[in-house]
C-alpha positions as CSV (number, residue, x, y, z in Angstrom):
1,X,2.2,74.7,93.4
2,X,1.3,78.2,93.0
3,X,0.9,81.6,95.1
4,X,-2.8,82.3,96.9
5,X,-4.6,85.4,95.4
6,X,-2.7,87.7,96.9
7,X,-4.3,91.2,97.2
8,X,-0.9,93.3,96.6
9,X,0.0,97.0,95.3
10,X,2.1,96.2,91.7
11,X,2.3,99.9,91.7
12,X,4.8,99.8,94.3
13,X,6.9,97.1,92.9
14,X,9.3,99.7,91.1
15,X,10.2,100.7,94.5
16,X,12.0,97.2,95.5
17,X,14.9,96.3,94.3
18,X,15.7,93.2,92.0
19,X,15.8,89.2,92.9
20,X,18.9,88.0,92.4
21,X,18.8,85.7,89.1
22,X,18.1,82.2,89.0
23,X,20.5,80.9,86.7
24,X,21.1,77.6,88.3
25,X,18.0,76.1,87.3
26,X,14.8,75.1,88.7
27,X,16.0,72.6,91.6
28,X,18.8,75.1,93.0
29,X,17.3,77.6,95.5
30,X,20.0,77.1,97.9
31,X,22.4,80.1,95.2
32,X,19.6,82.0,95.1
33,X,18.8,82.4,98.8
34,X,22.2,82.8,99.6
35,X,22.1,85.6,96.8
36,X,19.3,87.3,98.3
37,X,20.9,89.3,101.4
38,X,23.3,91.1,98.3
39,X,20.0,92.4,96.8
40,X,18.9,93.1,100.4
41,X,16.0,90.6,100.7
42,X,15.8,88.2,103.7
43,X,14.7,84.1,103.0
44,X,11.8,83.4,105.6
45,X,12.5,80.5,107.6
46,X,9.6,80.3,109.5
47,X,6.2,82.2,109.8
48,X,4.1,82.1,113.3
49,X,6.4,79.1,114.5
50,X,5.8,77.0,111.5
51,X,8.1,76.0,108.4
52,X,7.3,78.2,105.8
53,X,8.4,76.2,102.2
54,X,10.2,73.4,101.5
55,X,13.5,74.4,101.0
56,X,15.6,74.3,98.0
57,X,12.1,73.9,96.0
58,X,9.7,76.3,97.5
59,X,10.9,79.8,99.6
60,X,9.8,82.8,100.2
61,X,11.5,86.3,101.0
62,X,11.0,89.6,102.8
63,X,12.1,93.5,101.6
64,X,11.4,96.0,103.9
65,X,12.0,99.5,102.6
66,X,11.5,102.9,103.3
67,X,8.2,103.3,100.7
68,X,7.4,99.7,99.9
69,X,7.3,95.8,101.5
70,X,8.1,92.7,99.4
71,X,7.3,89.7,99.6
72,X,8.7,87.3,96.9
73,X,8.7,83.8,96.3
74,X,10.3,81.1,94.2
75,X,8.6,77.4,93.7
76,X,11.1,75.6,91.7
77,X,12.7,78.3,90.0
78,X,9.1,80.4,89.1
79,X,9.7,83.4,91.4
80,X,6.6,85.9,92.2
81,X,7.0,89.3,93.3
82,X,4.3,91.5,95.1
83,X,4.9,94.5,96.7
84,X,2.5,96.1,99.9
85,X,2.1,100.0,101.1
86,X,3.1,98.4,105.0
87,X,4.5,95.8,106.5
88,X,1.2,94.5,108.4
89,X,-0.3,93.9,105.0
90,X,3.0,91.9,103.5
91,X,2.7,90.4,107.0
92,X,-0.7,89.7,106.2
93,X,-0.1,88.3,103.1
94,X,2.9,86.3,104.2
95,X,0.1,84.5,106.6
96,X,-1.9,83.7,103.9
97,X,0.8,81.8,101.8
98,X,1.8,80.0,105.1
99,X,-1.7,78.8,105.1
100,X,-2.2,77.7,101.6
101,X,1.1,76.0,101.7
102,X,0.5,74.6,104.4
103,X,-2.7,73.3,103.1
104,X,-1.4,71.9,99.9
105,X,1.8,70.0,101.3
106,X,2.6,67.5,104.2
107,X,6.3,68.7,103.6
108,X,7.5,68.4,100.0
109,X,5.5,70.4,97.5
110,X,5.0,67.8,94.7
111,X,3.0,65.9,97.4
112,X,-0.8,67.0,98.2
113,X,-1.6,66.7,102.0
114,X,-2.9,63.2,102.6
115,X,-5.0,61.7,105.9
116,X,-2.2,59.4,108.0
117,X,-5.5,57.3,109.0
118,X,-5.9,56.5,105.2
């Protein structure tokens, strides 16, 4: 499963600061989110009171800095970075990843979304 289009600013991406590495493999996001406070971004639990990912295999992660806003993401080791001017466009963004997630997935992300009446 892969990112939306998401409209970011790559320009700004020098100004956050690194992921920590995923050297545990694909199926291990549990290191890498623990890592992530150390590098001073924050794993996303939730977005707008609904799971956002599927946790070890797909998460997401906030920077908020003084110049630039991250939002990251790792879906089975394949970790995206895009970086945004303010925090209402990472925001923005952020809500837009909840939605195609949510649109792809009925809670594991190597399963599409499938009618329960079918």
């Amino acid at each position: 499963m892969s990112d939306p289009d998401i409209r970011d600013h790559p320009s700004l991406q020098a100004l956050l600061p690194d992921l920590p590495a995923d050297r545990w493999g694909p199926l291990s996001g549990f290191p890498w989110i623990d890592r992530l406070p150390e590098t001073g971004w924050t794993a996303i639990t939730y977005w707008e009171a609904r799971p956002l990912g599927v946790w070890p295999h797909q998460i997401a992660a906030h920077y908020d800095g003084d110049r630039a806003f991250g939002l990251a993401t790792n879906i089975h080791g394949d970790v995206a970075v895009h970086a945004f001017p303010t925090r209402e466009e990472r925001d923005a963004a952020t809500r837009l990843l909840a939605e195609h997630w949510a649109s792809r997935t009925n809670g594991s992300p190597a399963q599409p979304r499938r009618n329960p009446d079918t």
